[in-house]
C-alpha positions as CSV (number, residue, x, y, z in Angstrom):
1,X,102.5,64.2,-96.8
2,X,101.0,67.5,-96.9
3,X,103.2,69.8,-94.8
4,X,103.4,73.9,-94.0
5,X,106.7,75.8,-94.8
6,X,109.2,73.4,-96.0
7,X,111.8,76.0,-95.0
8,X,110.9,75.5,-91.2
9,X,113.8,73.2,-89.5
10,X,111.4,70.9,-87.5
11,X,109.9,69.6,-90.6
12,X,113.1,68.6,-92.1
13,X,113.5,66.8,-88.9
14,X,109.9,65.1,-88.7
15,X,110.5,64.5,-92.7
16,X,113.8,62.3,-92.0
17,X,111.6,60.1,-89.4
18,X,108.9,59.8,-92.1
19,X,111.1,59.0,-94.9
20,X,113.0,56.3,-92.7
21,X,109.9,54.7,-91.4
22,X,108.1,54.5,-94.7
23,X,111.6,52.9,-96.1
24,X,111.4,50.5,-93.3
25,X,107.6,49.5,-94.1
26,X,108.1,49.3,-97.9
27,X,106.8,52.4,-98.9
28,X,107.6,55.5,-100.0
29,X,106.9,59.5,-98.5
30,X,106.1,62.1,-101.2
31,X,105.6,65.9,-100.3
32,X,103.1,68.5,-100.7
33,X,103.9,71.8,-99.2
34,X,100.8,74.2,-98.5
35,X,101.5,77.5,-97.1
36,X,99.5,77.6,-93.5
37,X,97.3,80.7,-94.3
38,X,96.0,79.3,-97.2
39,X,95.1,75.8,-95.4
40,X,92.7,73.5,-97.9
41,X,90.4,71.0,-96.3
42,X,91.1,67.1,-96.5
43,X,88.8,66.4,-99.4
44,X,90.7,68.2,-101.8
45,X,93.4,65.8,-102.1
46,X,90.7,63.0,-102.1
47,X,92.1,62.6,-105.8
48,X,95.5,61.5,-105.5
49,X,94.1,58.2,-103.3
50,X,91.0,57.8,-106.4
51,X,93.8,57.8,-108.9
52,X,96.3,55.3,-107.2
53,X,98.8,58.1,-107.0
54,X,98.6,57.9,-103.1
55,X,97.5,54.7,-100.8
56,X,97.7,57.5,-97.7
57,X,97.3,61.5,-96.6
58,X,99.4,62.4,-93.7
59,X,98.0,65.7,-93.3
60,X,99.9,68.7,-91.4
61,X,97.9,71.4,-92.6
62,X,94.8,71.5,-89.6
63,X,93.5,74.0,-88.4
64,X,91.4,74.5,-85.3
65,X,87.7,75.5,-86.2
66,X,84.2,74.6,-86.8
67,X,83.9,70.6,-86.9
68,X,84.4,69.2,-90.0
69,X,83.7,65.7,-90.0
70,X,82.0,65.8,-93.7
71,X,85.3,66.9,-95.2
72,X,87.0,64.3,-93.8
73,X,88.5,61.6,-96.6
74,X,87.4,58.5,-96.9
75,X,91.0,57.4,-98.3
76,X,93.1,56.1,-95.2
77,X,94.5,59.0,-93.4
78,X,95.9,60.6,-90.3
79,X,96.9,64.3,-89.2
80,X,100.4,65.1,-88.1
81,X,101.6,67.3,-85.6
82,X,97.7,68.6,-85.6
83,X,94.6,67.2,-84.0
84,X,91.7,66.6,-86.7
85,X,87.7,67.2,-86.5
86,X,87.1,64.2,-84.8
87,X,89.2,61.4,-82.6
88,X,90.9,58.6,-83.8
89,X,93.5,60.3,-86.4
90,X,95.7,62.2,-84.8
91,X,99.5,62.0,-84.5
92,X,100.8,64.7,-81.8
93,X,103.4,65.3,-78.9
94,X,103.1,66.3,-75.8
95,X,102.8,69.8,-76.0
96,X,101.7,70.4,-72.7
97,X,104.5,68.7,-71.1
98,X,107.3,70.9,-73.1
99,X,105.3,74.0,-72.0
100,X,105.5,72.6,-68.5
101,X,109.3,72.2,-68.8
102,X,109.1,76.0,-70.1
103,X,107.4,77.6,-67.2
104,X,109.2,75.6,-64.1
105,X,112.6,76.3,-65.4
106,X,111.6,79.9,-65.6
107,X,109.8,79.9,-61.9
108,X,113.0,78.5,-60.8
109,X,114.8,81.6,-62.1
110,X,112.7,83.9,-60.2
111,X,110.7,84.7,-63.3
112,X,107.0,85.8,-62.7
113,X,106.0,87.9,-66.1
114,X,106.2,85.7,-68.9
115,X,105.8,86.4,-72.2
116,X,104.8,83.9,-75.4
117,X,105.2,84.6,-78.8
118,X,103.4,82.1,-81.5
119,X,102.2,81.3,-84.7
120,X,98.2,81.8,-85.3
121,X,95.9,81.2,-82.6
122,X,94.1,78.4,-85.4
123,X,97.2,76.3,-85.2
124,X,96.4,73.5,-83.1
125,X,99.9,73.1,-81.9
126,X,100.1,76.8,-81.2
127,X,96.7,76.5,-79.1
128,X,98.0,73.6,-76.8
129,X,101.4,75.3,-76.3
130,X,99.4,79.1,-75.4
131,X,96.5,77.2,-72.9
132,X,99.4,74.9,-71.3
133,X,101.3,78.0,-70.3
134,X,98.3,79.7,-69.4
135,X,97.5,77.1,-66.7
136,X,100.9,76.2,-65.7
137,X,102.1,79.6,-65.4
138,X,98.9,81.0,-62.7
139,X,99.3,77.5,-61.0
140,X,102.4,79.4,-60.2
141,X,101.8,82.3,-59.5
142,X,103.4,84.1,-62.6
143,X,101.6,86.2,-65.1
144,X,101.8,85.1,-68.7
145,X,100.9,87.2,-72.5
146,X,101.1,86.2,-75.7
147,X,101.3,87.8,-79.2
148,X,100.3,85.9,-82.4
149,X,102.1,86.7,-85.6
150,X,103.0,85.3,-88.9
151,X,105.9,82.1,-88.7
152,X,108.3,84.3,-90.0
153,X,111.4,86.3,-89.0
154,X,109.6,89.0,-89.7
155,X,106.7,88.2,-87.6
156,X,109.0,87.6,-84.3
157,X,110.6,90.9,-84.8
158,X,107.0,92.9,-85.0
159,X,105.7,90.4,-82.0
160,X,108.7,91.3,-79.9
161,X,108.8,95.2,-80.7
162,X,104.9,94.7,-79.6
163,X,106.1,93.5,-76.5
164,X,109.0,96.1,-75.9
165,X,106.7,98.9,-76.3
166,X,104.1,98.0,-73.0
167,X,104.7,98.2,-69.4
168,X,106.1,96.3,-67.8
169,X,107.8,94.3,-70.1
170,X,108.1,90.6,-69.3
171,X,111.3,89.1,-67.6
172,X,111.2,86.0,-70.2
173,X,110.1,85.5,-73.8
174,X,109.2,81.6,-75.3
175,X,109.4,81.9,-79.1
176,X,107.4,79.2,-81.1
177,X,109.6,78.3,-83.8
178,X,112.9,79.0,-85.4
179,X,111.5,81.4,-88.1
180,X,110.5,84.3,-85.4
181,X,113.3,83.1,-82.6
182,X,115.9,85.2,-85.0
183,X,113.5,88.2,-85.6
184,X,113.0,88.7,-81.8
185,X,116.4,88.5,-81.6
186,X,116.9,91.0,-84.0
187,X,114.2,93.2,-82.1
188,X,116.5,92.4,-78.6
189,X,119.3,93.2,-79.9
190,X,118.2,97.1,-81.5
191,X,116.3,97.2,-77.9
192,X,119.5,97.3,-76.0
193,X,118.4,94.9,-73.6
194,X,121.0,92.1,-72.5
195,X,120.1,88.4,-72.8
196,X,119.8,87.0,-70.1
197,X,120.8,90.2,-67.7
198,X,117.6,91.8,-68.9
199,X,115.1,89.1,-70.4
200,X,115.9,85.2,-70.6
201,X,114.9,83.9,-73.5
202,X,113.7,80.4,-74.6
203,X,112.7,78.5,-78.5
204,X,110.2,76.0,-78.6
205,X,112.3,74.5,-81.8
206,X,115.7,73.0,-81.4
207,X,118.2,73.0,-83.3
208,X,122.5,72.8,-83.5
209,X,122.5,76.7,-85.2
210,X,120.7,78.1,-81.9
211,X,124.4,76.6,-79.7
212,X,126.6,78.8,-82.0
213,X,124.7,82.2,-81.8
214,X,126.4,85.4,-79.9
215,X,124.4,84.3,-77.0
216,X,123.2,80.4,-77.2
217,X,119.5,79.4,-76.7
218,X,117.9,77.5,-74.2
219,X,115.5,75.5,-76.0
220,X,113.1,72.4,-76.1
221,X,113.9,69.3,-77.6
222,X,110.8,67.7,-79.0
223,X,110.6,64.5,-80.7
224,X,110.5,65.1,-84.3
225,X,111.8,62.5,-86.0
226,X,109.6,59.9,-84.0
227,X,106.6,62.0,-84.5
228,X,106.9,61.4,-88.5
229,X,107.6,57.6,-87.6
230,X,105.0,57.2,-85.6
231,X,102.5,59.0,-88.0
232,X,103.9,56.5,-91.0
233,X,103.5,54.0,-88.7
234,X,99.4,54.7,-88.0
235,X,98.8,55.5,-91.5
236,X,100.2,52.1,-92.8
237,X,98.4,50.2,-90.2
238,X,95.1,52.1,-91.5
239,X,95.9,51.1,-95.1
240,X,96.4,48.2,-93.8
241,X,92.8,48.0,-93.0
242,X,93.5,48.6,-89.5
243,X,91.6,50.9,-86.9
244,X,93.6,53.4,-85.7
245,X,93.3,55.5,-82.3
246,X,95.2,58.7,-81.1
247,X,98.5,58.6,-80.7
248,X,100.8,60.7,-78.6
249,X,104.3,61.1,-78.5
250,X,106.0,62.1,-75.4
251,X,109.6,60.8,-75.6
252,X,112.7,61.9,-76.2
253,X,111.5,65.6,-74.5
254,X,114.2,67.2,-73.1
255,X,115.2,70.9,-71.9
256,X,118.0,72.0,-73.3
257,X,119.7,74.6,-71.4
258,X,122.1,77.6,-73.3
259,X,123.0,80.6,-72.1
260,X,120.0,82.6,-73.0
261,X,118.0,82.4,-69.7
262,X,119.4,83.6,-66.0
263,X,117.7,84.9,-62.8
264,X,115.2,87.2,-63.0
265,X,116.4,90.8,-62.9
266,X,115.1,92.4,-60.1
């Protein structure tokens, strides 16, 4: 299982599902951690399956780019929480629907200047999530940016201080992961600007931490832990000898509603 930034919650979370699933089906999960930037193609881990150190890849490391079909292993595989080069191997959720959830709680608000802040654009997860709000949020009627930085705390605190500095600054900030969700906090906080009096703000990770800040966070709650069953689950079935086909999951997605998002100020 070759995974980005083991320090990032949500993979301890789609981990646990892995590691249960793979118990369940008589095998057993080990981890690779490749840092996102320096993203290797498929074929280089070709070796582990030639020397029987691996019957599987479950590969978390896509990125979106110039088709790549010749790269792709022959060893049984599938990508995780990424979509691959071509159709047939990939393991995702329902990004669109969580961004959905993101932008009608906010029109309900009052909200009409959102603001998004994400990992890189190459990210496939990060793509769906920033063309999902795109369309949901002019289907509304609301105006929607986005700034790309590192998945970091201290890329959320640059992104946010980005933010801060135009006119007129949005009335509600979504925050792709944990990492940067504390640094644009931290760039909230110095900005003097109340949460949610001043700018709701929203995390596209959850987590039980995010209930016991100064000012709780309204998150969503994707399905983690059945995303890395489900992708156990394909990748047997294709050692298996099976042909595999897309899979999507969609449930449990839920909105989880803190304190961190109000009306709109006027």
């Amino acid at each position: 299982m070759v995974v980005p930034l083991l320090r990032n919650p949500i993979w301890a979370a789609i981990q646990r599902g892995a590691l249960q699933q793979a118990v369940v089906s008589g095998y057993v999960v080990m981890m690779l951690e490749e840092p996102e930037e320096n993203t290797r193609p498929p074929a280089e881990y070709q070796y582990l399956v030639d020397e029987s150190r691996a019957d599987g890849l479950l590969i978390a490391t896509s990125r979106r780019g110039p088709d790549a079909s010749s790269l792709v292993p022959a060893a049984p595989h599938v990508y995780l929480n990424r979509r691959g080069p071509r159709p047939g191997d990939d393991v995702v959720m329902d990004e669109e629907q969580a961004m959905c959830l993101f932008v009608e709680h906010l029109a309900e608000l009052g909200h009409r200047r959102l603001a998004v802040i994400d990992g890189a654009r190459e990210v496939d997860t990060v793509h769906r999530r920033t063309e999902a709000t795109r369309q949901f949020a002019a289907s509304l009627g609301m105006s929607a940016s986005f700034q790309h930085e590192e998945d970091t705390e201290a890329g959320g605190y640059a992104a946010a201080r980005l933010l801060l500095a135009r006119a007129p600054i949005p009335t509600a900030i979504g925050v792709g992961n944990l990492s940067q969700l504390f640094g644009v906090v931290k760039a909230l906080r110095e900005s003097g600007l109340d949460v949610p009096g001043d700018i709701s703000l929203v995390s596209f990770d959850e987590d039980q931490c995010l209930g016991y800040l100064d000012v709780p966070v309204t998150s969503i709650s994707m399905p983690l832990a059945e995303l890395g069953a489900a992708a156990v689950r394909a990748l047997v079935a294709r050692v298996e000898g099976a042909h595999g086909s897309d899979v999507m999951v969609s449930d449990p997605l839920a909105f989880v509603r803190r304190g961190s998002t109000g009306p709109a100020r006027r």
